[in-house]
VEXFI-384575 format. One record per residue (C-alpha): residue in one letter; x, y, z. Coordinates in pm, whole numbers, padded with zeros to 5 digits, always signed. Example, Ala and Ser with C-alpha at 12.3 -4.5 7.8 and 13.67 -1.06 7.14 Angstrom:
A+01230-00450+00780S+01367-00106+00714
***
This chain:
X-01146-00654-00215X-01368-00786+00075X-01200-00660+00450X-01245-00925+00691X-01350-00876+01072X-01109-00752+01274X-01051-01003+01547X-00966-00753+01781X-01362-00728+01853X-01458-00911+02182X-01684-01133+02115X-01957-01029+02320X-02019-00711+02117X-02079-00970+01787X-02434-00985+01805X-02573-01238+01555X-02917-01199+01418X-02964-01568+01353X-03043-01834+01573X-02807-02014+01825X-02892-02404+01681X-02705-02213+01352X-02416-02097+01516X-02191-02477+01513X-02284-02526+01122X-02183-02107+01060X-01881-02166+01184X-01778-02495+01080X-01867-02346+00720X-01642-02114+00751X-01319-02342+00938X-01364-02534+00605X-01351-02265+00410X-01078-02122+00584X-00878-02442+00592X-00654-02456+00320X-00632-02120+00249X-00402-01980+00485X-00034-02004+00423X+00316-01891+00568X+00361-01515+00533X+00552-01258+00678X+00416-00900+00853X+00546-00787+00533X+00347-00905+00326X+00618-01174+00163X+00720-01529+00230X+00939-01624+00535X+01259-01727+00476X+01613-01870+00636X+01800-01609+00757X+02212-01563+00704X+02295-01661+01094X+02096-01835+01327X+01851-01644+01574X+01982-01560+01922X+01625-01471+02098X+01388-01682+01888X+01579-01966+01852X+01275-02199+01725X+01237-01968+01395X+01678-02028+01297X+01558-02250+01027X+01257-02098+00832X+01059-01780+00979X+01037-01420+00924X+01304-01239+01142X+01631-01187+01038X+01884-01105+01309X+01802-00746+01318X+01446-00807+01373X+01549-01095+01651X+01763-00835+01853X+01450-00578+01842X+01245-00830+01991X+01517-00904+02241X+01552-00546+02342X+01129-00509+02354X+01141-00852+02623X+01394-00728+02836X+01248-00384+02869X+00925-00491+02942X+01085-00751+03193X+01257-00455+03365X+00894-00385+03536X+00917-00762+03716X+01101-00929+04024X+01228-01253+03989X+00958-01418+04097X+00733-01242+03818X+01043-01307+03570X+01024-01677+03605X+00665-01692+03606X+00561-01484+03286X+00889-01450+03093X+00822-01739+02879X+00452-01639+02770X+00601-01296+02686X+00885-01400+02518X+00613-01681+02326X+00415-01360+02229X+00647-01215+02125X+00825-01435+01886X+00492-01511+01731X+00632-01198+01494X+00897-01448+01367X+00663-01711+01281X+00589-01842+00916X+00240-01786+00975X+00332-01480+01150X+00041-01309+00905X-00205-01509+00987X-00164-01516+01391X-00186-01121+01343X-00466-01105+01105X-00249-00947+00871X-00234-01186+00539X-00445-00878+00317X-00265-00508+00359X-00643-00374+00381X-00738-00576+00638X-00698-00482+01023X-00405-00617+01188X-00414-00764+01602X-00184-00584+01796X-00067-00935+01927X-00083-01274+01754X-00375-01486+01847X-00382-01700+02112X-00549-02098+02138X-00791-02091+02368X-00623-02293+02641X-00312-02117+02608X-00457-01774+02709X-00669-01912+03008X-00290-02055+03146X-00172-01691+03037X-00422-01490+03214X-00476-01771+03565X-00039-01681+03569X-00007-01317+03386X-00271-01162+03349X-00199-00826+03401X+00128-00768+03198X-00121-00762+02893X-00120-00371+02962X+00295-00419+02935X+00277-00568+02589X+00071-00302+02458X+00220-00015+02611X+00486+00059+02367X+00223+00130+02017X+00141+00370+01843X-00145+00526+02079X-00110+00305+02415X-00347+00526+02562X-00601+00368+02369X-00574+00056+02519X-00556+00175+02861X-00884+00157+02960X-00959-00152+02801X-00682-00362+02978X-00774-00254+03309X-01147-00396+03222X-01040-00699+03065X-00737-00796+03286X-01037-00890+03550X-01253-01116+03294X-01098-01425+03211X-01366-01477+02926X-01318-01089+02808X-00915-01129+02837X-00955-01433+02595X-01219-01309+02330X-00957-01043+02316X-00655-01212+02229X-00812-01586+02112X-00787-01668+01752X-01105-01879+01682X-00892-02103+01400X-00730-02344+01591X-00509-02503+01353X-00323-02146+01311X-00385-02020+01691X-00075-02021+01896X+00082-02280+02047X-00156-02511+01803X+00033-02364+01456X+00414-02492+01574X+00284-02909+01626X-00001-02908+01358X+00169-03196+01160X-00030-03127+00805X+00059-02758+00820X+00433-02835+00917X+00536-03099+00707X+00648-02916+00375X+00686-02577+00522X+00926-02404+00321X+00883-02614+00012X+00717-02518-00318X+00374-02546-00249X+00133-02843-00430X-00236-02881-00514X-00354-03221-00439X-00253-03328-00780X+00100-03248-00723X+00078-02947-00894X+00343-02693-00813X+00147-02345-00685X+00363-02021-00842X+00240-01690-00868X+00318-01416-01115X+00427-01055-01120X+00336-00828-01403X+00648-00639-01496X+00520-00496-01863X+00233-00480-02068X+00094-00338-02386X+00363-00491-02611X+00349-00646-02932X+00399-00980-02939X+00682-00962-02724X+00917-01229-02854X+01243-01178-02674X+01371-01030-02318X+01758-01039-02267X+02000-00806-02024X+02354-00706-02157X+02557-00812-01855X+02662-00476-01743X+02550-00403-01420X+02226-00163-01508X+02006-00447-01483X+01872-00279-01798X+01612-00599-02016X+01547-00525-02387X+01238-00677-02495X+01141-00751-02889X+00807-00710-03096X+00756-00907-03354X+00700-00615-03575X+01038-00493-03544X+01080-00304-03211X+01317-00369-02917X+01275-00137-02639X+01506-00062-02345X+01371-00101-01993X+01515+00021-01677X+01575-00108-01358X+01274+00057-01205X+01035-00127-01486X+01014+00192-01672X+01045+00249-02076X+01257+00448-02237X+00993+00624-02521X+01253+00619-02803X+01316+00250-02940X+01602+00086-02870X+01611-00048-03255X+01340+00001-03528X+01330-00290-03839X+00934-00244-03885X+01026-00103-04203X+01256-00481-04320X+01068-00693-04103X+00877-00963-04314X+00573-01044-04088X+00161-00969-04108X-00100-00927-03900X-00205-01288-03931X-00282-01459-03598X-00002-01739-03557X+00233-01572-03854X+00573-01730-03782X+00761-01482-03975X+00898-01138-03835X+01166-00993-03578X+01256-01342-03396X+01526-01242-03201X+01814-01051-03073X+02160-01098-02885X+02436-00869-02719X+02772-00940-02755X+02897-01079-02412X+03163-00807-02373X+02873-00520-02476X+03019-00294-02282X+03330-00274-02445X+03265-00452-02826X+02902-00278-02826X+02751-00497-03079X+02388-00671-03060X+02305-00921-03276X+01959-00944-03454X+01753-01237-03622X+01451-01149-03826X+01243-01230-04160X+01267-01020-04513X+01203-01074-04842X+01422-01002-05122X+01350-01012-05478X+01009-01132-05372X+01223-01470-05173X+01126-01505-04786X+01484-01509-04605X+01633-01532-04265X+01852-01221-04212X+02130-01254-03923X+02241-00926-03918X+02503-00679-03664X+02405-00350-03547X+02637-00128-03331X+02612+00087-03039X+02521+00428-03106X+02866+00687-03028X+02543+00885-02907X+02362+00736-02694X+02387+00417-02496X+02018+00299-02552X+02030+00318-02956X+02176+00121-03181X+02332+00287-03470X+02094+00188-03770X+02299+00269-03999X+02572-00002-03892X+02368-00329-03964X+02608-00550-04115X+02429-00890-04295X+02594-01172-04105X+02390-01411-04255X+02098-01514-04497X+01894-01823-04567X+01656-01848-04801X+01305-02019-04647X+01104-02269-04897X+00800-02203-04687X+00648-01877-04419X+00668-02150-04152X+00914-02315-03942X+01144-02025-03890X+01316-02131-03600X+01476-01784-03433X+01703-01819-03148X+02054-01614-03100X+02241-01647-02813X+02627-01650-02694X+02755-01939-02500X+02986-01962-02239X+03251-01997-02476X+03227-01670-02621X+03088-01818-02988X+02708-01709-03144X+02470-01995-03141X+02178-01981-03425X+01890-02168-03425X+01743-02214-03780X+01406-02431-03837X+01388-02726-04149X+01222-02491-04396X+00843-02532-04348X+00601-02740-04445X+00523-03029-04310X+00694-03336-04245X+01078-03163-04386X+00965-03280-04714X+01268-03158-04868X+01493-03369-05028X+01622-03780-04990X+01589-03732-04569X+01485-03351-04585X+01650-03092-04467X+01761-03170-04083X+01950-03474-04187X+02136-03280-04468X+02421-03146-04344X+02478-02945-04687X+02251-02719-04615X+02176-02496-04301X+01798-02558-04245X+01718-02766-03975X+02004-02668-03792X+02182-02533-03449X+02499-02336-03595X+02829-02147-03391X+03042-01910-03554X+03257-01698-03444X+03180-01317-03498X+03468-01153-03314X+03723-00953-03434X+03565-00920-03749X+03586-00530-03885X+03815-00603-04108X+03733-00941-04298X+03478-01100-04374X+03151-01144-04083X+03172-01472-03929X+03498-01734-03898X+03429-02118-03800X+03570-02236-03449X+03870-02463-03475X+03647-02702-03295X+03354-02701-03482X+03203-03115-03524X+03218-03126-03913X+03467-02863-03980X+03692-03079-04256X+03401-03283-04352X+03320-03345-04683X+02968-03178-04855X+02919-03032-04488X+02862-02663-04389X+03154-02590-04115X+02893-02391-03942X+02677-02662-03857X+02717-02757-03483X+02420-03009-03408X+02197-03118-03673X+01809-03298-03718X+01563-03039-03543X+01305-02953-03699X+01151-02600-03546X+01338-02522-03240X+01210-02230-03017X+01376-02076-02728X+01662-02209-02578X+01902-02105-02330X+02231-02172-02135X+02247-02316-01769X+02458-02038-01563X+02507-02304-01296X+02456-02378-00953X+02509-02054-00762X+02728-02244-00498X+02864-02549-00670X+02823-02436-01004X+02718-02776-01118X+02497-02792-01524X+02745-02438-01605X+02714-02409-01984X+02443-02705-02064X+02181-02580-02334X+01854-02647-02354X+01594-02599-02653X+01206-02691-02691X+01179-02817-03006X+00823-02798-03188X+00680-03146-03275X+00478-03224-03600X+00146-03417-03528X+00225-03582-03148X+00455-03502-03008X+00687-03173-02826X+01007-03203-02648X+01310-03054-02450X+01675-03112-02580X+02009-03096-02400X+02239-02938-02718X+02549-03125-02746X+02879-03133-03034X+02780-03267-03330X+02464-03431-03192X+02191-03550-03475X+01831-03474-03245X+01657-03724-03497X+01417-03512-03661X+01236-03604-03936X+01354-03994-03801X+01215-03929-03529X+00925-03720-03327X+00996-03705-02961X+01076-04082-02854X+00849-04210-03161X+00921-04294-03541X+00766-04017-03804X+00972-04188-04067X+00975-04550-04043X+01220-04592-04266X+01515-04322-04151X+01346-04408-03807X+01512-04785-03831X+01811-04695-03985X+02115-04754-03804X+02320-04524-03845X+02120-04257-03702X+02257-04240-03367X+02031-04022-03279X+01991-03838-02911X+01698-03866-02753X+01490-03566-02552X+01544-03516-02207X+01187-03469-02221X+00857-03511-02485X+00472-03456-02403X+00214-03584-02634X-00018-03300-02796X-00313-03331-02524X-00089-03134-02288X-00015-02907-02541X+00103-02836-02938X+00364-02574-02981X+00665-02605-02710X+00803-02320-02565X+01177-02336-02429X+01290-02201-02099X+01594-02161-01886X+01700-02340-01533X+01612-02125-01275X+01928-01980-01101X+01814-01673-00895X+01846-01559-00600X+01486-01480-00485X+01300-01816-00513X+01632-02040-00334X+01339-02337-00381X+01353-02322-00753X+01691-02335-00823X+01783-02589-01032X+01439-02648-01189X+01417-02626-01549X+01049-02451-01634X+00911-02395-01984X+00571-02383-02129X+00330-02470-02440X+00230-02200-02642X-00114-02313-02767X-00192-02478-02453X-00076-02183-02222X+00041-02454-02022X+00342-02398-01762X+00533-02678-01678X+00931-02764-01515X+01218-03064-01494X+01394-03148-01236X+01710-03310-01323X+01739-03643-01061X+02151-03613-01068X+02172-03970-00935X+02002-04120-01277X+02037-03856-01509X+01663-03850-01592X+01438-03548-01561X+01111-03556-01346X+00832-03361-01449X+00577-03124-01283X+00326-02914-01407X+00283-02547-01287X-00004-02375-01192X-00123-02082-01053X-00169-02060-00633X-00508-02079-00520X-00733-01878-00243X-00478-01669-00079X-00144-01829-00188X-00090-01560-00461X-00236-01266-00216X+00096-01074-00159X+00113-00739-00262X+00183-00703-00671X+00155-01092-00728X-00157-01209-00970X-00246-01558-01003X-00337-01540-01419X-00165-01496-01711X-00296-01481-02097X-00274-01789-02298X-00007-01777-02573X+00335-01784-02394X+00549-01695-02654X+00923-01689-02494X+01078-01725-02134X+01399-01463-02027X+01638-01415-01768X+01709-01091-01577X+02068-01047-01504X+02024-01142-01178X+01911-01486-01284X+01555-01450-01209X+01291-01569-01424X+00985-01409-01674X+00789-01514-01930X+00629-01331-02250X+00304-01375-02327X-00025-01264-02518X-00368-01252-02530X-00381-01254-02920X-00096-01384-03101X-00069-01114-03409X+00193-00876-03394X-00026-00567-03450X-00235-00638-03122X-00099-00479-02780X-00218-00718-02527X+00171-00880-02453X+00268-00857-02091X+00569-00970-01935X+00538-01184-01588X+00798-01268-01347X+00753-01622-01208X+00724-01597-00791X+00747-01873-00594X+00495-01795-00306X+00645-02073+00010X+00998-01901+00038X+01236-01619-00009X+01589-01549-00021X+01690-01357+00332X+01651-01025+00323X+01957-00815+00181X+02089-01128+00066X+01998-01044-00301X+01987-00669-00297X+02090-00487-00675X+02245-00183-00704X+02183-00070-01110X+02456+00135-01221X+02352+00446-01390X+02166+00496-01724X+02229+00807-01894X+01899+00873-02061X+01803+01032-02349X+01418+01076-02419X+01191+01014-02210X+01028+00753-01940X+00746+00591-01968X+00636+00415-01642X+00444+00139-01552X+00146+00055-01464X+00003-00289-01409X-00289-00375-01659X-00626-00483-01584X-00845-00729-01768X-00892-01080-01855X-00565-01264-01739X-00449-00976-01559X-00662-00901-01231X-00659-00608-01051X-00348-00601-00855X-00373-00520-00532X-00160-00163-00409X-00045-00237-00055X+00190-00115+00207X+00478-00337+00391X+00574-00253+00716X+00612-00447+01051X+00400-00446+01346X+00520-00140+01520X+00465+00079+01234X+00140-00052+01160X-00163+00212+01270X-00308+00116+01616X-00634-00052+01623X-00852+00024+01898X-01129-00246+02032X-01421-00107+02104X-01612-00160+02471X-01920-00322+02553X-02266-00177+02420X-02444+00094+02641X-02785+00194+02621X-02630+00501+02714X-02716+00820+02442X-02607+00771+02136X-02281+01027+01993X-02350+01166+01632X-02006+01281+01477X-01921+01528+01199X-02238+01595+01018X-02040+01750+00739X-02149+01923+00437X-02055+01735+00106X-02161+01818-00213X-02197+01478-00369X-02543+01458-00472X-02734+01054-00486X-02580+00900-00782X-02453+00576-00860X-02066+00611-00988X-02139+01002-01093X-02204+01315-00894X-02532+01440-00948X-02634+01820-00836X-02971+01861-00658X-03220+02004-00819X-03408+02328-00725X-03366+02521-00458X-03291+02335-00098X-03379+02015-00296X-03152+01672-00085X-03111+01895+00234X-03213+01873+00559X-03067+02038+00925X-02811+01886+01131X-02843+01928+01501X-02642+02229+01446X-02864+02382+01256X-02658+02394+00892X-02810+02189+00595X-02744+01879+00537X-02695+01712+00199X-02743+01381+00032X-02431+01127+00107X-02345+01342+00411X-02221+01096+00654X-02157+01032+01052X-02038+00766+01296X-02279+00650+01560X-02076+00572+01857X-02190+00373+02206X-01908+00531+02411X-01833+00865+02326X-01548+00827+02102X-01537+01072+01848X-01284+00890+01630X-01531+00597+01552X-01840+00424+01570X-02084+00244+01305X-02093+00450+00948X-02446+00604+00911X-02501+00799+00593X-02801+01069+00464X-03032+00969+00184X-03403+01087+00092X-03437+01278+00397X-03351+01040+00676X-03013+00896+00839X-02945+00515+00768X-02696+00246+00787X-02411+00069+00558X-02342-00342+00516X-02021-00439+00510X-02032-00648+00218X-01746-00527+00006X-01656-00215+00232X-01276-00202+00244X-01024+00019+00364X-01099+00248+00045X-01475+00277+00123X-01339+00366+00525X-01088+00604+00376X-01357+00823+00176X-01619+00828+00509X-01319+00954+00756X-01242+01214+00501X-01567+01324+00465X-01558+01416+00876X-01208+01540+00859X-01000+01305+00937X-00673+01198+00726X-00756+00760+00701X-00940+00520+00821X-00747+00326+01023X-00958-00019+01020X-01299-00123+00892X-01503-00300+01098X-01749-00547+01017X-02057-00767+01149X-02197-00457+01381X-01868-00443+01557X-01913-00082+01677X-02240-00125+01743X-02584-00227+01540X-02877-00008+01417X-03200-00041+01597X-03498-00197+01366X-03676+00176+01305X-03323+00260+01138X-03336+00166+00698X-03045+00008+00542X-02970+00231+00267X-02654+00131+00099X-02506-00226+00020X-02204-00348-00175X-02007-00066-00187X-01689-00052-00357X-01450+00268-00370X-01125+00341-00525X-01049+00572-00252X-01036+00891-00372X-01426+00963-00442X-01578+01285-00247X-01838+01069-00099X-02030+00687-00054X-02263+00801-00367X-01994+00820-00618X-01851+00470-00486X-01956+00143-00703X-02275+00012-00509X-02639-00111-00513X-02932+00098-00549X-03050+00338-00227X-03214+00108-00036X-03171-00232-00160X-02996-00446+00017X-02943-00819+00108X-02790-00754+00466X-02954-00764+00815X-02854-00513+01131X-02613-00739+01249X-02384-00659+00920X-02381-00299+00993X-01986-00161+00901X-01834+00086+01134X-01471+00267+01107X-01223+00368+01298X-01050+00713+01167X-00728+00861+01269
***
């Protein structure tokens, strides 16, 4: 990850290399590419939000910001200290910048004004100021800058440099200016393009709908169901296809012994695409107290493929087992063909088992006078309900009174909607948190034939049209323009360019991401495609949006990615309503490349505390496995960051103006990293990569020091020893990692900011660049062992020269 320039650095100590006619085209360069990019964030590192009751202090930020009430009376407290040092005069004169200042922590672009949008990055001490803005503020107030900075971490840092700058107008302002001035304050609050969907889900200019993704678990098996049980561990049991369902915790970690194992009666192959296999599973809604779960897989018997419903129960033994021994067969039907499976369970609101069972394979339900879907003799091509409770002692299932065909003649009671044809994933509305409005609807993706997928709302006794019908069009002519179909229509059908295999989804009712609620999102499996609904109550039709991933910096909060692999197999629920989605980078269900993603919307949060869990207690048997994000193709790196707010944040220092003073060399330390690429390498023969240090001890290759101007010991520009002589490092990927290893190397515990473009000072021309591109993890023992270019080549000038500040 590249660190950007600290904006601390007066400007007068950036000394370009290039020529002044190039400065205007530099920097409109980088405006543009700037523009766009930024986005509301929080010092925290998360989006702003609405907080429960309005702010008191910083009024302006009631309605969308980044301070809840807590954080407005801190700020409240820090003004009226600092305003303790004023008459009245002084009071009425420079209260309102101050109070401006230092609200700018409550902004939605707080992140930005501070410099503070990448955790690696250096942060400003105060939020940056438009240029005409601080002239006013330092003509009026200039010297109650030393006031605002008085109360960090190490004021007496600063001390010096106020008292310089406080007499400079231009030095005062190329401290606290931000160059950008569409984010600058006062520009950011009347900049009408950056206000005028602040808060909402953000768009690309095709009006797609900018989410990002956190990856919760990885290295599954074709994961083909998440569900919770309701009880108040926030537990989620996830399902291979092989067989598996593990239990995970609240924390994200695994429990190493399987929840169930079936790989040994699960009908399913390696085959890439095989339909067949562990399909789902279901807890009873009272698990706590019946203790049952519910499973839906493949088997064959007597050499004839089948779909096995079966009931496991709780193991007396342990609360994360199922007792294998109890599976009880529910249900069987036999399958003409491998395909068209269907494989949904789930429990609806009314306390009944819904099953979802495809038309029997093939293509086209070739089965029969209309096939199977239209037959309502036969269970294929169906959505049953049963009832499974209270059913120890007789036989496994009984029919609801209120079943649609119960009492009708050469019809299977069970049968509760009819004509689908290969329905995967579905799931039940929970309602509107505060109105409760869609409780109980139930949606399904069913998979199309040759054109067409769609999204049904499940009703009684309602015929979805299938093999009449594909979508909105005719695949039989004949059944097609029969009338007495009476068929219902999708809410919702996409032809096969946007994708070919549906995937259902739920309607989002979290907490977290208060901008999604209500939105219906769902996906294509062969496409990897992401898309939502959004139900327009007034007409009953649903509006559709496609999903993508956030661009430039939108998805750079800490743990968010902005990827995901291809085949999105099935979508879950937590029990706290938020939202995931299983997916895979090859669809067999021998290959471990299924993660798990929670779906992030990036413009807005829930107020903090507002949707804080507490997890009841897990006894645990076995052991944890924990997690750890994956890397790889459809999974970058994700970033490991620290939140705080400002006044925890490490103080940065600004250095002073360049001296031609003598120069400082600091902590020419003895490391015994010898000049290797991304391996140590020991010097050869005796004294072989050593040279003396001005204190007379030996120095050795990758031995490093700061060059300072002004007799700081703490920081200065990073020189490092190589082939005998002392020479300079370009910034170009240098992070906070690469700073950490060079402080440690002198003794220090951190680096407390990187900083770039010769900000500490620049190499004279008799000086070599030596290294270039470095890139450290953070814990290597020196630059050498760092990913980086070759000793001594280099596509950097002087005037890119990195320093560090250590601490």
């Amino acid at each position: 990850m590249n660190v950007e320039t600290c904006n601390l650095v007066p400007r007068y100590i950036l000394q370009p290399t290039f020529s002044r006619h190039l400065l205007l085209p530099v920097l409109l360069l980088l405006l543009h590419a700037w523009w766009g990019c930024c986005h509301p964030q929080c010092l925290d590192y998360k989006p702003p939000f609405q907080p429960h009751q309005p702010l008191v202090f910083c009024k302006e930020y009631s309605k969308f910001g980044c301070c809840d009430v807590e954080k407005d009376e801190q700020i409240s407290h820090r003004f009226y200290t600092i305003m303790e040092n004023f008459d009245h005069s002084g009071y009425v004169t420079c209260g309102r910048y101050i109070r401006s200042i230092l609200c700018q922590e409550c902004s939605p672009y707080a992140a930005h004004l501070y410099d503070a949008e990448d955790a690696n990055t250096p942060m400003r001490m105060l939020p940056g100021l438009c240029g005409d803005y601080c002239s006013d503020y330092w003509h009026q107030c200039r010297y109650t800058l030393g006031l605002l900075l008085e109360d960090s971490e190490s004021p007496q840092q600063f001390a010096n440099l106020t008292a310089t700058i406080e007499e400079d107008r231009r030095k005062f302002c190329d401290f606290l200016e931000l160059k950008d001035q569409q984010y600058c304050y006062p520009n950011v609050l009347t900049n009408t393009e950056l206000n005028a969907n602040l808060g909402l889900v953000r768009e690309d200019p095709k009006g797609c709908l900018e989410l990002c993704l956190q990856e919760v678990a990885n290295g599954l098996r074709n994961p083909v169901a998440m569900i919770h049980a309701d009880d108040g561990t926030h537990r989620f049991f996830v399902a291979e296809q092989l067989g598996y369902v593990w239990v995970y915790l609240a924390n994200g970690s695994r429990i190493d012994r399987p929840f169930l194992n079936l790989t040994q009666a699960v009908l399913t192959s390696p085959w890439a695409g095989d339909e067949r296999g562990f399909l789902c599973i279901a807890l009873h809604p009272r698990f706590t107290t019946v203790r049952k779960a519910y499973v839906y897989y493949s088997v064959s018997v007597k050499k004839q493929e089948r779909i096995r419903i079966s009931e496991f129960t709780l193991s007396v033994h342990d609360d994360n087992q199922l007792d294998h021994s109890s599976e009880r067969t529910i249900m069987e039907v036999v399958e003409p063909a491998s395909n068209h499976n269907g494989g949904q369970l789930l429990f609806g609101h009314d306390g009944y088992l819904y099953i979802f069972i495809g038309d029997g394979g093939r293509a086209g339900d070739p089965f029969g006078k209309f096939g199977n879907s239209q037959n309502k003799s036969v269970l294929l091509g169906k959505v049953l309900r049963i009832d499974v409770d209270n059913n120890d002692d007789g036989a496994p299932y009984s029919i609801p009174s209120d079943n649609p065909f119960l009492g009708e003649k050469e019809t299977r009671p069970e049968i509760y909607a009819y004509g689908v044809r290969n329905m995967w994933r579905c799931s039940i509305d929970r309602g509107d948190p505060a109105t409760g409005a869609g409780r109980g609807r139930m949606f399904c993706g069913d998979v199309g034939q040759n054109k067409y997928e769609e999204v049904d709302l499940i009703v009684k006794g309602g015929n979805y049209g299938w093999r009449a019908k594909e979508g909105f069009s005719c695949y039989d002519r004949k059944l097609c323009q029969n009338s007495s179909l009476d068929d219902i229509l999708p809410i919702f059908a996409y032809p096969h360019k946007l994708g070919k295999s549906v995937t259902g989804g739920y309607i989002y009712r979290g907490c977290q991401m208060p901008n999604l609620n209500g939105l219906y999102i769902f996906g294509d499996f062969m496409s990897g495609r992401l898309m939502s609904l959004k139900e327009n109550t007034t007409t009953g039709e649903w509006q559709y949006t496609e999903i993508c991933m956030g661009r430039g910096q939108t998805c750079r909060f800490p743990k968010l990615i902005d990827s995901h692999y291809k085949y999105i197999i099935s979508f879950a629920e937590d029990e706290a309503g938020e939202l995931y989605f299983l997916a895979t980078g090859v669809p067999s269900a021998t290959a471990r490349t299924g993660v798990i993603y929670k779906i992030v919307d990036p413009s807005r949060r829930a107020a903090p505390g507002k949707c804080s869990i507490k997890p009841s207690p897990v006894k645990i048997k076995g052991k944890l496995v924990h997690f750890h994000p994956k890397e790889g193709k459809g999974n970058p790196k994700i970033l490991v960051t620290f939140s705080f707010f400002l006044p925890q944040r490490p103080a940065i220092s600004t250095t002073m103006p360049k001296t031609r003073e003598g120069k400082l060399w600091i902590g020419e330390k003895l490391e015994s990293a010898g000049e290797g690429n991304q391996v140590y390498k020991k010097p050869r023969g005796k004294g072989r990569g050593y040279k003396k240090g001005r204190d007379g001890r030996r120095l050795r290759a990758g031995s490093v020091r700061l060059v300072s101007t002004d007799g700081l010991l703490d920081r200065g520009r990073v020189e490092i020893f190589l082939r005998g002589e002392w020479g300079t490092v370009c910034d170009d990927l240098f992070s906070a990692k690469a700073g950490s290893v060079v402080c440690r190397q002198l003794g220090f515990t951190k680096a407390l900011a990187v900083m770039k473009r010769a900000a500490l000072g620049e190499a004279d021309s008799s000086v070599r660049i030596l290294l270039d591109d470095v890139e450290c993890e953070g814990g290597e023992r020196s630059l050498l062992a760092c990913k980086r270019s070759r000793v001594g080549k280099h596509n950097c000038s002087h005037g890119e020269d990195v320093g560090v500040i250590c601490g």
